[in-house]
C-alpha positions as CSV (number, residue, x, y, z in Angstrom):
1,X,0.0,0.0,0.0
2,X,1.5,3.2,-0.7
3,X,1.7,5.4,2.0
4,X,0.3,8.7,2.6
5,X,0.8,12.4,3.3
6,X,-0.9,14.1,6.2
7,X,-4.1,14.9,5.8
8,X,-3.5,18.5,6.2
9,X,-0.4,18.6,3.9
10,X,-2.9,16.8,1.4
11,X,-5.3,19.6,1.8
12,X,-2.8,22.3,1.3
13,X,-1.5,20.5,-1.4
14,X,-5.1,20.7,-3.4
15,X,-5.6,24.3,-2.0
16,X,-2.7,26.5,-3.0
17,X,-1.8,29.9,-2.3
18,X,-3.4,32.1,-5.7
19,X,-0.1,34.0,-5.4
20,X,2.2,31.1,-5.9
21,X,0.0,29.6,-8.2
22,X,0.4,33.2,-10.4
23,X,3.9,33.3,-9.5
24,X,4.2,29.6,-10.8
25,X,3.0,31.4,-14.3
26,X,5.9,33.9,-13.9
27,X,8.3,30.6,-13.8
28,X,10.8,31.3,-16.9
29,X,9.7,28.1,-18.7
30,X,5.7,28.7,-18.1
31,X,7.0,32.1,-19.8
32,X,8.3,30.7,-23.2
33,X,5.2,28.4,-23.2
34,X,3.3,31.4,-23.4
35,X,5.4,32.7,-26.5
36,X,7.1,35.4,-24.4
37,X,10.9,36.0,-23.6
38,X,11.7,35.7,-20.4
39,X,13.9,38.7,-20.5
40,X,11.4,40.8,-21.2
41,X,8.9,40.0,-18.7
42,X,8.1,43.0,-16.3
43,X,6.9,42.1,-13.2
44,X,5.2,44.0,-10.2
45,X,4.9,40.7,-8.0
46,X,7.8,40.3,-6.6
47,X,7.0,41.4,-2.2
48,X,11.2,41.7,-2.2
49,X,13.6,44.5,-1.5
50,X,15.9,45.8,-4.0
51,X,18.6,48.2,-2.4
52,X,22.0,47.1,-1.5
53,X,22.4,46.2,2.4
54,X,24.9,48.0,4.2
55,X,28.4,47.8,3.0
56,X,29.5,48.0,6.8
57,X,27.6,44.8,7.0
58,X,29.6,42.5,4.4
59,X,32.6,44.1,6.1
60,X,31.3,42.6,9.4
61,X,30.8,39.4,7.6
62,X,34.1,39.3,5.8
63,X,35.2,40.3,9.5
64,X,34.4,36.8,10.8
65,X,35.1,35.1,7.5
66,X,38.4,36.4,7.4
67,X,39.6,35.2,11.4
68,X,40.0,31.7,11.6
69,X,38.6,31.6,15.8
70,X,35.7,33.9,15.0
71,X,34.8,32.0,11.8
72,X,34.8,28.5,14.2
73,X,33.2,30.5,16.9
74,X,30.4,31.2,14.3
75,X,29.7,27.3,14.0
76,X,28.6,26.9,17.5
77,X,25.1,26.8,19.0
78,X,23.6,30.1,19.8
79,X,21.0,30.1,23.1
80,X,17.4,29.4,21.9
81,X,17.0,32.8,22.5
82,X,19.5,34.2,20.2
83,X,22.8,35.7,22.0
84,X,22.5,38.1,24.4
85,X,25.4,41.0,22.5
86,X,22.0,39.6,19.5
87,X,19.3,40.8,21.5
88,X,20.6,43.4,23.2
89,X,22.0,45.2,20.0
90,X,18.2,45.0,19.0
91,X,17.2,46.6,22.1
92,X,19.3,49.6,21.6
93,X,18.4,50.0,18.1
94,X,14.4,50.2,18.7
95,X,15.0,52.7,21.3
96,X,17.7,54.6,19.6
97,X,15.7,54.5,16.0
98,X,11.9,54.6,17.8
99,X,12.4,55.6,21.4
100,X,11.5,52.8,22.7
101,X,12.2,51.8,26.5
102,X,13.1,47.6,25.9
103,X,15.5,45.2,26.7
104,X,17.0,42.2,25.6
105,X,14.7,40.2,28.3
106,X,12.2,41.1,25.9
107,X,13.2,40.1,22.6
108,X,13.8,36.3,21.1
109,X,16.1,35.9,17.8
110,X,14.8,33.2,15.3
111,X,15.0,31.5,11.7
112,X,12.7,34.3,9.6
113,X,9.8,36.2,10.8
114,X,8.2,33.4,8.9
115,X,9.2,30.2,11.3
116,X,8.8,33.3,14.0
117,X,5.3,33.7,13.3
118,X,4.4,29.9,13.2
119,X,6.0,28.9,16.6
120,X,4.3,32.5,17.8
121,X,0.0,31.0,17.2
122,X,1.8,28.1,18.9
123,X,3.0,29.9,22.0
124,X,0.0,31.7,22.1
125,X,-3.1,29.9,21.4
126,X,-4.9,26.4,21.0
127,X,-6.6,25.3,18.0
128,X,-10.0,26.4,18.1
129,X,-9.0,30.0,19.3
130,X,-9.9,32.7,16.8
131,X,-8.2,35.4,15.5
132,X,-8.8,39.0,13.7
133,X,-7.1,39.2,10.9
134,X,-7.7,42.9,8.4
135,X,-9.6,42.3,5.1
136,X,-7.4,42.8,3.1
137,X,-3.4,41.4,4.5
138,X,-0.9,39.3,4.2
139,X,-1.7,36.1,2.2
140,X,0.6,34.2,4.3
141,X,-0.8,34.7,7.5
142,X,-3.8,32.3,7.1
143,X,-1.7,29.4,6.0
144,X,0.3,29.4,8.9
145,X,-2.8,29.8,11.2
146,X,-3.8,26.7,9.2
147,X,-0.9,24.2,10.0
148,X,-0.5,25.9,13.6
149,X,-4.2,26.6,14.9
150,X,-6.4,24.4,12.6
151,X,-8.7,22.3,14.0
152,X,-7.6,19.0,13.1
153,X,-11.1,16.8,13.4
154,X,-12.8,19.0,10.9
155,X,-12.9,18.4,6.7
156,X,-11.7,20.6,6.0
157,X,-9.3,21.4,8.9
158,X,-9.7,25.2,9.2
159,X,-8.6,27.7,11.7
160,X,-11.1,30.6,13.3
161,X,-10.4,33.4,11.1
162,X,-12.6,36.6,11.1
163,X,-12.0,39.1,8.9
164,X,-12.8,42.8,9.5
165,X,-13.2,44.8,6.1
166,X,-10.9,47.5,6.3
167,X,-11.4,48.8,2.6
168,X,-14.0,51.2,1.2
169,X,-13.6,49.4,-2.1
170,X,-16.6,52.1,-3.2
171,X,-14.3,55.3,-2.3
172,X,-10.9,53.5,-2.6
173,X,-9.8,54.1,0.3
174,X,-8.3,52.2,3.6
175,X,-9.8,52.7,7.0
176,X,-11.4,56.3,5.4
177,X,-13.4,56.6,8.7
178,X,-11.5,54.9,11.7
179,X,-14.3,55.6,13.8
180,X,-16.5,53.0,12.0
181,X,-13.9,50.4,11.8
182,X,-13.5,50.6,15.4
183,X,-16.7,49.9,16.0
184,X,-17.3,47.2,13.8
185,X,-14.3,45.3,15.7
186,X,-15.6,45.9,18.7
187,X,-19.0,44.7,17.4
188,X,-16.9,41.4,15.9
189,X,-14.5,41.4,18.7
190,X,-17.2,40.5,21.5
191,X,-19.3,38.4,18.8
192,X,-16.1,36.0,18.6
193,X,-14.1,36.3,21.4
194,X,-11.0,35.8,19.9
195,X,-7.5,35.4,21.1
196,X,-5.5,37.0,18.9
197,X,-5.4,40.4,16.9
198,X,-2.6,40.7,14.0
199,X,-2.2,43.2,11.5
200,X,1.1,44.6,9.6
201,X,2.6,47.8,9.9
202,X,2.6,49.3,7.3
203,X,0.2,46.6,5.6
204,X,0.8,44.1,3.0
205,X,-0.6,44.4,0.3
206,X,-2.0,48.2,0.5
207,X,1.5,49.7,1.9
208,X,-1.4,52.1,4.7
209,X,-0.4,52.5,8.1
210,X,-3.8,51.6,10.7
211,X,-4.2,54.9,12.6
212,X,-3.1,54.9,15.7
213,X,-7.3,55.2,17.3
214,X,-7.3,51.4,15.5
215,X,-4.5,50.0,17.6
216,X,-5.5,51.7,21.0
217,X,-8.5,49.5,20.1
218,X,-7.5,46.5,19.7
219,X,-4.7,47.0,22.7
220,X,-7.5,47.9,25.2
221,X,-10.1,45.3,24.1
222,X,-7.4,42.3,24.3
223,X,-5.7,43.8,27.6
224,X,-9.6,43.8,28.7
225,X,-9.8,40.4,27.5
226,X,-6.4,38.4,28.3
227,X,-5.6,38.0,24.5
228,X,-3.2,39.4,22.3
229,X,-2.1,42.3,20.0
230,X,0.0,41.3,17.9
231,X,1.8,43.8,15.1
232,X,3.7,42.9,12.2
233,X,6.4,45.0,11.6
234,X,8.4,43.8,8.7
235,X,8.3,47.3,7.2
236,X,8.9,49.4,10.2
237,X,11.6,51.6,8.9
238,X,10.1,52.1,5.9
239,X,7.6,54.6,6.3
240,X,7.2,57.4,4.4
241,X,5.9,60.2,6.3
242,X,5.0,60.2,10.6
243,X,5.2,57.1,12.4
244,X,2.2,56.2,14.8
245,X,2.8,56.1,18.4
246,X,1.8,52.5,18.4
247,X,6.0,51.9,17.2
248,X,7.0,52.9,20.4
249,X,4.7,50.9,22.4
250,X,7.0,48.6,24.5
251,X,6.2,44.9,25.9
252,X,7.6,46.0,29.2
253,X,4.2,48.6,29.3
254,X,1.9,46.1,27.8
255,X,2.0,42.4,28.1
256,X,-0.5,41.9,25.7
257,X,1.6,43.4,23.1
258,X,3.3,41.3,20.7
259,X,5.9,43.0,18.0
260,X,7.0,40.4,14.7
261,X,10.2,41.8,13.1
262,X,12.0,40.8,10.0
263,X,15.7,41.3,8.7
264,X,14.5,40.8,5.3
265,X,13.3,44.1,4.7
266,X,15.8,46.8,6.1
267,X,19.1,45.2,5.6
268,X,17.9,43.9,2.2
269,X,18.3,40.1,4.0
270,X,15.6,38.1,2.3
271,X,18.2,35.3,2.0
272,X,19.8,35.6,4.7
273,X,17.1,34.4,7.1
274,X,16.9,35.9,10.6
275,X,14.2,37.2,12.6
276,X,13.1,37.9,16.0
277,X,10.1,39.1,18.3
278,X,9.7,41.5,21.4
279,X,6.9,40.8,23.8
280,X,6.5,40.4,27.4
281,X,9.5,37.8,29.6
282,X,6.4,35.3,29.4
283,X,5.7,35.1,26.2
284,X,9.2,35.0,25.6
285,X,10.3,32.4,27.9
286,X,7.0,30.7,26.1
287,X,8.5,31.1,22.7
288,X,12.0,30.2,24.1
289,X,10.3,26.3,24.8
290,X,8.6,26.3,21.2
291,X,11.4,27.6,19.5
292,X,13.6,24.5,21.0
293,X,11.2,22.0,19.7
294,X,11.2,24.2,15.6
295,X,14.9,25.4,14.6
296,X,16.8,24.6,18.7
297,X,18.6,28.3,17.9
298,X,18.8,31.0,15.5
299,X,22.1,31.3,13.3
300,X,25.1,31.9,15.0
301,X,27.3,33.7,12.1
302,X,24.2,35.9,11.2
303,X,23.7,37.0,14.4
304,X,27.7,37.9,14.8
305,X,27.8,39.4,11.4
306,X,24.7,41.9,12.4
307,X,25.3,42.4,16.3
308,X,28.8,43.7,15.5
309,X,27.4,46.0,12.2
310,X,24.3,47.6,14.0
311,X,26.5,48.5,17.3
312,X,28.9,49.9,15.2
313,X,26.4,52.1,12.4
314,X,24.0,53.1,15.7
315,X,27.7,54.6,17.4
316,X,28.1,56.5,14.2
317,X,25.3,57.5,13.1
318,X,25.3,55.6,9.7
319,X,22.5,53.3,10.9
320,X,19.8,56.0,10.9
321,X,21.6,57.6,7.6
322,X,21.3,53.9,5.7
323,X,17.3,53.7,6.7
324,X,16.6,57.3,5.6
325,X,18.1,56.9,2.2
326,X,16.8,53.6,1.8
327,X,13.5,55.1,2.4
328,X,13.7,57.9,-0.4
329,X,14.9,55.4,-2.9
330,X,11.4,53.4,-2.2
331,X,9.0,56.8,-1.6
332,X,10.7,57.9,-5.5
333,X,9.5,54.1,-6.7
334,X,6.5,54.8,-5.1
335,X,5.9,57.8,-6.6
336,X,6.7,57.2,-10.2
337,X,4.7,54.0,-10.3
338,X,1.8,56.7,-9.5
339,X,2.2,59.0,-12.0
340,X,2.5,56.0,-14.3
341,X,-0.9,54.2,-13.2
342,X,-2.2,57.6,-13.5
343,X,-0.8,58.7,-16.5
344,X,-1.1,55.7,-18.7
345,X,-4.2,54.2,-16.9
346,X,-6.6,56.1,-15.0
347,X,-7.4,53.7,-12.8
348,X,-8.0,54.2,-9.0
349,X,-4.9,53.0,-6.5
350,X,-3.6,54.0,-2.9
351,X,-1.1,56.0,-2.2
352,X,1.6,54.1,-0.3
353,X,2.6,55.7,3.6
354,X,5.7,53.0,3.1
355,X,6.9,49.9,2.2
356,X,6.3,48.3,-1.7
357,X,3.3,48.4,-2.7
358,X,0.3,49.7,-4.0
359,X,-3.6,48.3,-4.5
360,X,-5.2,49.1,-8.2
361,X,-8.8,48.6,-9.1
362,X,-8.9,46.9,-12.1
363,X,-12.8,46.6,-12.2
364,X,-12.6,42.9,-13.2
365,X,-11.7,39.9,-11.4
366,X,-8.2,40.1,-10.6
367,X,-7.5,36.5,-11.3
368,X,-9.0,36.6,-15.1
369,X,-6.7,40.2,-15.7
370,X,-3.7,39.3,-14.4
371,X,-3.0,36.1,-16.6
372,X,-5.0,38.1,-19.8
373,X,-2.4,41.1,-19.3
374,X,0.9,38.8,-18.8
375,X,0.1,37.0,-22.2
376,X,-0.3,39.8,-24.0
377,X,1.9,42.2,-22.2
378,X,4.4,40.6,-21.1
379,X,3.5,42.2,-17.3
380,X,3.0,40.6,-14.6
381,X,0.5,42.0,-11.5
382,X,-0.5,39.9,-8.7
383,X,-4.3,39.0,-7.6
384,X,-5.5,40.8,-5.1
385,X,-8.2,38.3,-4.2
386,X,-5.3,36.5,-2.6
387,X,-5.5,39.0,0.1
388,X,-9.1,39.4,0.9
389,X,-12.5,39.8,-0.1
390,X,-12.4,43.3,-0.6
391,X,-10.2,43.1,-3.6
392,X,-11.0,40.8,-5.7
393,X,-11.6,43.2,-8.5
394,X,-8.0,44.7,-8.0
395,X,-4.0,44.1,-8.4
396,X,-1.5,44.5,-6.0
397,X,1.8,45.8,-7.6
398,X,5.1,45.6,-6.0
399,X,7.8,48.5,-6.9
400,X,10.0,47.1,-4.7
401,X,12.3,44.7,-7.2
402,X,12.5,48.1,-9.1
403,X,13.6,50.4,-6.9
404,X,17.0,50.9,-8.8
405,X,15.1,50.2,-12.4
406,X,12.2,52.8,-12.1
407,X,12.5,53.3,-16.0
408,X,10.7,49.6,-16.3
409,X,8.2,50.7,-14.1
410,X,6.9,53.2,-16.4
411,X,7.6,50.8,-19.7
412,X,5.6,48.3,-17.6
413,X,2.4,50.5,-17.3
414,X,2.6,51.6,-21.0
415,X,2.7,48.4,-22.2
416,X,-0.8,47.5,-20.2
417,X,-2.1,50.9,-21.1
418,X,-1.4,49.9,-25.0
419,X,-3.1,46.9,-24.3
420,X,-6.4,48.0,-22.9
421,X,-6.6,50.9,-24.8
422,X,-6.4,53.8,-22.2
423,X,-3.3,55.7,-23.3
């Protein structure tokens, strides 16, 4: 008899994300299959960074590469934790960069704010707990609930997600009247009882910042309730214009805070996988069990490499200097892939407040334009019924791989604007 995958694998399997299903279309060979050159494909899907990471922080690498005892001190086991020169380099960068009063006792190094993410609904919950997730976010975030949090006797096996719409899809706007939305969640919030509330910073896919009455909301109704807040900051310093209060909210003031933070994004890390979390010392020594049982310690030369480049950049001052630049190279991608949606296609978007993106009403189904416009364009848009309800006649595009090619950004919209007529 052959054997079988789990049941829930086998579910997945027959189930799969719609953005890595259109992102399997993007694959070079489904791209000649299509009659199109590879080469010439433009593509707005990729949710990556584009700028260089710090030189200081190859140095720092080539630092340890380059010493025979350091190198072999980087093989070792790091605590579960991450190191403590790790975590408390972090510390003194959130309160240094966001004025925020934390210390390493509150922080927990890991794998990827993926894996980080996972082993947090772990920590935190039981299956059967819900959670408040925005309509629309992060595709991701429901899979994971999925293998952590599902229920495992139903068929399907399903986690309790509910969803509150933060789009006006008729004014094309996000959260245009806070007031309501709090009120809704509230409404939903006592309706479900849930344990968890999680919502990006700035959001993925709609690159809006939730106002700062939103999160005072949420922090008071879960404090009021014994669940959690949790914020995912994978974009923190890459906002645009203010920052909310909410990024200086500290785990030491609320225990019902939880703060997800990526190296992808800032350092330009996407490969090189490290993560970590700040919340209260029992959450972390809660993570600290899970995380023994998932990866037993985060990486031990990464950790090196970045403790010894952000004490050094946060001494002087290049640190802050590397995050403002980085963010006028992505507010100038932002801004010319505006003036080219508006230019070449009139059609409504958002204005980004910071990291890649932006959300454009296509007034069709996204998943019938998107593969239309890539066969006879040769550009490439992702979904955005992948990331909720509310748009699934709309696209999210990325301008984040272009960043340092802003020329193919405009190319890319005239192409679709030749296309559909609307030049």
């Amino acid at each position: 008899m052959k054997p079988s995958l789990s049941r829930i694998v086998q579910q997945q399997i027959k189930s799969p994300s719609p953005i890595r299903q259109i992102m399997k279309m993007a694959d070079r060979k489904n791209i000649i299959n299509m009659g199109l050159d590879p080469d010439d494909v433009i593509s707005f899907g990729g949710g990556w960074v584009n700028h260089r990471a710090p030189e200081e922080m190859r140095q720092a690498y080539l630092d340890i590469l380059n010493d025979i005892e350091k190198f072999h001190a980087s093989g070792a086991y790091s605590a579960t934790p991450g190191s403590m020169p790790m975590r408390e380099a972090l510390a003194r960068m959130e309160h240094e960069l966001f004025g925020m009063d934390i210390g390493p006792e509150n922080i927990i190094v890991g794998q990827s704010s993926s894996q980080l993410t996972h082993d947090l609904f772990v920590t935190l919950a039981d299956p059967g707990d819900g959670i408040v997730l925005l309509d629309p976010t992060y595709a991701n975030y429901y899979g994971q609930l999925v293998y952590s949090l599902g229920v495992r006797s139903a068929s399907p096996i399903v986690p309790k997600v509910h969803y509150l719409r933060a789009m006006d899809t008729e004014a094309w706007k996000f959260m245009p009247d806070v007031g309501d939305v709090v009120e809704r969640f509230k409404t939903l919030y006592y309706a479900k009882k849930p344990k968890m509330v999680l919502f990006p910073a700035p959001d993925n896919p709609t690159s809006q910042m939730p106002p700062d009455e939103f999160a005072k909301a949420a922090l008071d109704m879960v404090t009021d309730h014994g669940g959690y807040l949790i914020l995912d900051f994978a974009y923190k310093t890459q906002v645009f214009g203010k920052e909310p209060n909410y990024f200086s909210w500290s785990p030491k003031n609320y225990e019902n805070l939880v703060a997800i933070h990526s190296n992808s994004k800032w350092a330009r890390g996407l490969g090189r996988r490290m993560g970590w979390i700040e919340a209260s010392e029992d959450v972390i020594a809660g993570m600290e069990r899970t995380q023994q049982i998932s990866i037993l310690c985060p990486d031990t030369l990464h950790q090196m490499a970045i403790t010894q480049y952000i004490n050094q950049a946060l001494s002087d001052g290049s640190l802050r200097q590397y995050i403002e630049q980085t963010k006028k190279e992505y507010q100038n991608a932002a801004e010319v892939t505006l003036k080219a949606i508006d230019d070449k296609l009139g059609m409504r978007r958002l204005t980004p407040k910071g990291g890649l993106y932006t959300v454009m009403d296509v007034g069709m189904d996204g998943d019938e334009f998107v593969p239309n416009v890539l066969k006879n364009t040769g550009v490439l848009f992702i979904p955005g019924g992948g990331f909720g309800r509310s748009l699934k006649n709309a696209v999210r595009i990325s301008y984040g791989p272009l960043v340092n090619d802003t020329e193919k950004i405009v190319e890319g919209m005239e192409r679709v604007a030749k296309y559909l007529g609307t030049e």
